[in-house]
C-alpha positions in Angstrom: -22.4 28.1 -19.4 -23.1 24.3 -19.4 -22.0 22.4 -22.6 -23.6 18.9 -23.4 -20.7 18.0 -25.6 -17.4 16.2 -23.6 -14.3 18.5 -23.4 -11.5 18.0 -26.3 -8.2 16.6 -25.0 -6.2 19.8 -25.2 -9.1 21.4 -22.8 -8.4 18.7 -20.5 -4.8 19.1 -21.0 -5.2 22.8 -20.7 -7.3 22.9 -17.8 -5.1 20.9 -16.1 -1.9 23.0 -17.0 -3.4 26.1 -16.3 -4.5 24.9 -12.5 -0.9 23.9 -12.1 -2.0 20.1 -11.1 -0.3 17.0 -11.9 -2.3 14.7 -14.0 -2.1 12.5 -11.1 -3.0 14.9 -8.8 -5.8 15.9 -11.5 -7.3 12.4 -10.9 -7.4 12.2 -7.5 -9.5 15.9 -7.2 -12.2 13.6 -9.5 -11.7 10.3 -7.9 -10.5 8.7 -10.9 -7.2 6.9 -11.4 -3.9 8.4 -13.2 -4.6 5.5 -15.9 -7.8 7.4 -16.4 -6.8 10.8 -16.1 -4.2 10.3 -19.2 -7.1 7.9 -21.3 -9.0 11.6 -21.1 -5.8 13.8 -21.6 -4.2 11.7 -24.4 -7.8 11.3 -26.7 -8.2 7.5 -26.0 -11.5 8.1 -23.8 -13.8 10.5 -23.6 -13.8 12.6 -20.2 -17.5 12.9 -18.7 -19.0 16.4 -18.9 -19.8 16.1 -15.5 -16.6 15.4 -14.7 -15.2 18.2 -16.7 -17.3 20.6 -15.0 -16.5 19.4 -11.6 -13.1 19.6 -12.1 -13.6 23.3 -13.6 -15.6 24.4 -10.4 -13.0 22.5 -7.5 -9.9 24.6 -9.6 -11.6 27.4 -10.7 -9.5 27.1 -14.0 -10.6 27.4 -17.4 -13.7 27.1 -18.3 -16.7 25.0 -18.8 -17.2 25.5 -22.1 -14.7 26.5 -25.2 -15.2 29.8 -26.9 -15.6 27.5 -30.8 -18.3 25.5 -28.9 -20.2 28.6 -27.6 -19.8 30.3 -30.9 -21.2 27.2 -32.4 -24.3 26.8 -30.0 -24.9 30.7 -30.7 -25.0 30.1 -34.1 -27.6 27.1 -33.9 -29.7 29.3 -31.6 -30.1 32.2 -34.6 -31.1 29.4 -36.5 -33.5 28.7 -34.7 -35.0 32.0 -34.6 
């Protein structure tokens, strides 16, 4: 499932965690620098989508989406209907 929304820090953090990666070595798989990597994790910058999902598909951890925000899009969608 693709979310449009950026990931929460504790997704990054558990992502991360969960793929057994250092948050330096978490960088590095998206090109970015530790400094960045721990802007994401810590809440002081947003982490791209895009960059959240690419990390998600090179580790194959956790997922693309959390289970509140795809109970939240569900709900908007029987709104809708």
């Amino acid at each position: 499932m693709i979310c449009a929304t950026n990931p929460t820090p504790g997704e990054i953090r558990a992502s991360r965690l969960a793929s057994g990666l250092t948050q330096k070595q978490a960088g590095t798989l998206v090109s970015v620098t530790l400094s960045t990597w721990q802007k994401w994790e810590y809440g002081r910058h947003p982490m791209p989508r895009a960059l959240y999902n690419l990390f998600i598909i090179k580790t194959r951890k956790g997922s693309s989406c959390s289970q509140n925000q795809q109970q939240t899009r569900g709900l908007h969608a029987k709104k809708r209907d």
